[in-house]
N, C-alpha and C positions, 0 to 999 in steps of 0.2 A: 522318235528318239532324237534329242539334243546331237550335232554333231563335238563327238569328244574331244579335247583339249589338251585334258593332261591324264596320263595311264600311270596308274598305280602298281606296280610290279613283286611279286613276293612268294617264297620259297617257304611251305607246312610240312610239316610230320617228317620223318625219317630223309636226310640227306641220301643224296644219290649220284653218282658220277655220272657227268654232263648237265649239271642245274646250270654251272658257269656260265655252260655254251650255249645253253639256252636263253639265261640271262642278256647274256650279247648279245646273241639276234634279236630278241626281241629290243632293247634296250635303243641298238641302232637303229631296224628298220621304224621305230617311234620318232625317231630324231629326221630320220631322211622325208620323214613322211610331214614333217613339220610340227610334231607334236611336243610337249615335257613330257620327262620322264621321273616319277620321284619312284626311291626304292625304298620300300617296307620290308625295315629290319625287323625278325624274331614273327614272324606272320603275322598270326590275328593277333595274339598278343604287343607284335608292334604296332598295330591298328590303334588295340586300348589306350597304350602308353605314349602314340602319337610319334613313336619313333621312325620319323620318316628323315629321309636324303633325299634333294636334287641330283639326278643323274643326267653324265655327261657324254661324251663318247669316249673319252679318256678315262671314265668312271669302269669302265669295260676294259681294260687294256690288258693284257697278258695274264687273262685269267681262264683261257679258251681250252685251256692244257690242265687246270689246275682242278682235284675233288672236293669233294663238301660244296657248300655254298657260300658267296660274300656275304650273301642276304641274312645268312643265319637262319636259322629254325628254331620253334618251340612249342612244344603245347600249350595249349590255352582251355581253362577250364570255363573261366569266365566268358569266352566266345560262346557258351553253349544254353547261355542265358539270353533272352531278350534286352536286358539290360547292359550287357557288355556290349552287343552286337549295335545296341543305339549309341554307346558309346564308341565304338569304333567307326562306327557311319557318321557321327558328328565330327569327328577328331578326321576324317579324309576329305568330308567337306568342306573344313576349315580352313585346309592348305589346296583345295579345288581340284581334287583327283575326281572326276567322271566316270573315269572305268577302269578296270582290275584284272591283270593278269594272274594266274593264280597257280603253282607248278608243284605238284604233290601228288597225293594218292586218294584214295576213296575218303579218309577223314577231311581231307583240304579239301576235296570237291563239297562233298555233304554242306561241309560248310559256307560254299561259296553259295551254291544253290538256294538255301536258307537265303542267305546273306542278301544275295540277290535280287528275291521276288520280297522277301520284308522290304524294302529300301529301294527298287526300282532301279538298283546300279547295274550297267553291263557288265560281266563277268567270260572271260573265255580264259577255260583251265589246258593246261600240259599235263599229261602223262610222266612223274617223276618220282619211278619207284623203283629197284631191284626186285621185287618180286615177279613184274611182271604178271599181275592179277585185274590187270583194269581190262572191261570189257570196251569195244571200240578201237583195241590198236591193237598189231600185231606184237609189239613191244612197245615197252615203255624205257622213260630214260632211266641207264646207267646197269639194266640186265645185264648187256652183254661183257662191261667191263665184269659185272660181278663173277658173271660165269668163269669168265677168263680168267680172275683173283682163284676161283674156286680150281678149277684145272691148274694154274699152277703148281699150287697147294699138294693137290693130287699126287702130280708128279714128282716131287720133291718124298713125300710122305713113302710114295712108291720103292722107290731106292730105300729106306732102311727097310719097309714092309718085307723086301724082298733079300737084300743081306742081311736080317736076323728071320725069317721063315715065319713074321708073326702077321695075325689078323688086326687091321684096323678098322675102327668103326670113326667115319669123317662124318660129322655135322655141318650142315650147312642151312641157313635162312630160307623161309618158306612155312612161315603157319598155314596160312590158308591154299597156297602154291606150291607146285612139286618140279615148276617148271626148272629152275636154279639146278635142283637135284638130279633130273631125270637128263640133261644136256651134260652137264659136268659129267655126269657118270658114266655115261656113251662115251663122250669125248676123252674121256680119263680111265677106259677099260675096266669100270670096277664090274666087281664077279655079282653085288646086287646091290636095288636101290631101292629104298621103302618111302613113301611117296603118300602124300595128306588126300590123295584121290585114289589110290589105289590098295586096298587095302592087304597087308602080307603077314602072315599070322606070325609067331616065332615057330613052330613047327615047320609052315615052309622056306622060312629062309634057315632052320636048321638043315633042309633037308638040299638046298641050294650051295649051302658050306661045305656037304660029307662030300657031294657030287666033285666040288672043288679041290678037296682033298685027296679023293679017291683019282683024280687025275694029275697028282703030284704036283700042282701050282707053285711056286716059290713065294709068291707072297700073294694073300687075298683083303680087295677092299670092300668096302660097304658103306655105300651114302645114306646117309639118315637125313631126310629133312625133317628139321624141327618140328614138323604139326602133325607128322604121324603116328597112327595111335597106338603104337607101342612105347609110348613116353617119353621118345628122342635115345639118343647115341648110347648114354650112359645105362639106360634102363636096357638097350637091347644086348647091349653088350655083357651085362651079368645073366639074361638067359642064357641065351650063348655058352659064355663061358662056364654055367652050371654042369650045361648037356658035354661040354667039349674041351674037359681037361688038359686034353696038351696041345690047344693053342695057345700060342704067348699073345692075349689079348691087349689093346692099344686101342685109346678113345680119343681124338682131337676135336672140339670144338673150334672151328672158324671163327665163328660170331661176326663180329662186329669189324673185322679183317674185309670181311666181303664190301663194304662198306667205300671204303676205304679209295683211291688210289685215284693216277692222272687217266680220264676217261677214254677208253679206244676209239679208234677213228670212227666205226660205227656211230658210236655214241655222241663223238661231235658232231658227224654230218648229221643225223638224227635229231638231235637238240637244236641245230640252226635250221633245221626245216621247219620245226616246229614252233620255234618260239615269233621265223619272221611269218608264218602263217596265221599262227594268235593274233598279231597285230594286225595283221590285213582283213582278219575277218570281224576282230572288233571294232575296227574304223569302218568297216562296211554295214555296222550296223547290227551283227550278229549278237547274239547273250545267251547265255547258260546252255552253253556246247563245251566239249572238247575237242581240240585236234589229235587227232591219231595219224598210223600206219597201215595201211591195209594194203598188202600186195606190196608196192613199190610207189605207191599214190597217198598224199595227206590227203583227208579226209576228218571229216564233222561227225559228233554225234551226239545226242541230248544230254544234257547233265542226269536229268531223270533217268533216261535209259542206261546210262554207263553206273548210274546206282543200282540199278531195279534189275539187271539184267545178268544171267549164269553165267559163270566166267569156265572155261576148261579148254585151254590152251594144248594138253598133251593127247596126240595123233594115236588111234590105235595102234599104226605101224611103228612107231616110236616105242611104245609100251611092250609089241610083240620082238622087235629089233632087241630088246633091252634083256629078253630072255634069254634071246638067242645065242648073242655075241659072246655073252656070258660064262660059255662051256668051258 
């Protein structure tokens, strides 16, 4: 492998609190290390359209606090063609980018990996999703702000749930993950949480409401993660309240609130771990990995494998914990 030059840097699918901090690290330890830096605005999409910046260290400055990305994100359909992807591989060659940082979720890796072995470019991806579903790291960037956005929420929700005696049903992100749902709702005492791995029929969590009731609660919550298969918040909430007339029922969607906000300290130390790790291992030679968290140690792991591989991050004792506390 050519020793690289200039590292192409760039932010796919769904923003996340700590790409910023990420970006910085990497962005610097490229500079310290003697390398350019150009940043790839709107992802692969800014690949096609060749919308690249020169980055500087200045280009990084007071964004270490800040959510979303500078980079911007987009989808890109045209990536998923041969023909896009030879146009985005001429269009980085053109301006002499060598190798690609790449900070996103399983769509953005897929496509690095492709990307990659078509084109022979080095590729090392970040972990950069709120779900928190990438196989290879114990987290990924901007969970733990999210959970925290989602506990908030909780607690605010909590105080009317409980000065007007009614049931709330909180939605929160998580198609394929229940990890979001199942920490928030620990951390935020709700009475139950239905969960894309765990399956809760409406009869038992009817029968988890009487329980609640029959012990006088003053207000009860209920986390719904979006990918559970009782059709999210809205849908369980009309069981519910078919079998259980005189709750005053209440349904809040999160959405895109979780999303949102200046990233926790976690999430920045995390994000600069990772992003000046990226860099160290794709000037070392490294391609089509990811850096993770495991334990309290960064660590590598295949592209292929963090595609190919089961992801189920929620502990029995977590799952039994959540029953329990719940009385």
């Amino acid at each position: 492998m050519q020793s690289i030059t200039k590292l192409g840097i760039f932010t796919s699918g769904g923003d996340a609190p700590g790409m910023n901090a990420c970006i910085r690290a990497a962005v610097r330890t490229a500079l310290h290390a003697g390398k350019s830096v150009v940043g790839i605005y709107q992802g692969y999409q800014g690949m096609i359209e060749a919308n690249f910046h020169e980055m500087n260290s200045r280009s990084v400055s007071n964004i270490i606090q800040l959510g979303g990305t500078i980079l911007k994100t987009a989808r890109c359909k045209a990536f998923h063609t041969a023909e896009g992807r030879q146009k985005a591989y001429d269009n980085i060659k053109a301006v002499g980018i060598d190798g690609l940082i790449a900070i996103g979720g399983d769509g953005t890796f897929t496509g690095a990996e492709i990307f990659s072995r078509e084109h022979n470019i080095p590729v090392v991806c970040i972990p950069g999703t709120i779900d928190n579903d990438l196989y290879g790291s114990d987290f990924t960037l901007g969970y733990d702000t999210a959970t925290n956005t989602v506990i908030e929420a909780i607690d605010k929700i909590r105080d009317t749930a409980a000065s007007h005696d009614r049931l709330f049903f909180v939605e929160v992100m998580g198609r394929d993950s229940g990890c979001i749902a199942l920490n928030a709702g620990i951390a935020g005492g709700a009475e139950a949480i239905l969960l894309p791995e765990k399956a809760t029929g409406i009869e038992e969590l009817c029968n988890q409401l009487e329980s609640a009731a029959k012990s006088k609660k003053s207000s009860t919550i209920v986390i719904v993660a979006e990918g559970e298969e009782n059709g999210g918040a809205y849908n369980v909430a009309k069981e519910v309240k078919a079998r259980f007339n005189f709750y005053d029922t209440k349904v809040t969607i999160l959405g895109h609130l979780q999303r949102g906000g200046s990233p926790s300290s976690f999430d920045r130390v995390l994000a600069s771990r990772l992003g000046f790790a990226a860099v160290r291992h794709l000037l070392s030679g490294k391609t089509r990995i990811m850096v993770g968290i495991r334990g309290n140690e960064i660590q590598t792991t295949p592209l292929e494998e963090v595609l190919n591989k089961k992801v189920f991050k929620l502990s029995e004792d977590m799952l039994e914990m959540m029953e329990v506390l719940s009385i």
